[in-house]
C-alpha positions, 0 to 999 in steps of 0.5 A: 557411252561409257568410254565418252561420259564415264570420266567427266567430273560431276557425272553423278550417275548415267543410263540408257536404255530402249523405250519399253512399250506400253498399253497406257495412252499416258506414256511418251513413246515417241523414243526408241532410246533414252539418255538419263544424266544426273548432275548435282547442281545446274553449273554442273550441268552446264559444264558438262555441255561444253566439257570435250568429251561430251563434245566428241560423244555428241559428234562420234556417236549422237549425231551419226546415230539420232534423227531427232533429240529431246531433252528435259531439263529438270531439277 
């Protein structure tokens, strides 16, 4: 992950990590690995969608290893 997302401008911060199991019906764990990107704005985001990068991390590494994707947008 680092060597795709690391470099691309705007990227304020990024994590990953593995779901952590919990007793509590409250919290979603329906996910085995979670992606967490902050941006400081929305047409940050938006170039990061289409910055190249982004595109081969989606390509290389996303789609040979995911069987399924959520996100949440938010602000």
């Amino acid at each position: 992950m680092e060597h795709y997302l690391k470099g691309i401008p705007g990227v304020l911060s990024f994590h990953i990590g593995r779901m952590v199991p919990s007793h509590r019906p409250v919290v979603d764990q329906s996910y085995q690995v979670g992606l967490n990107l902050v941006f400081p704005d929305k047409a940050t985001q938006d170039a990061y969608q289409v910055h190249p990068q982004h595109v081969e991390f989606v390509e290389k590494v996303f789609k040979k290893v995911c069987k399924k994707v959520v996100v949440y947008d938010f602000a």
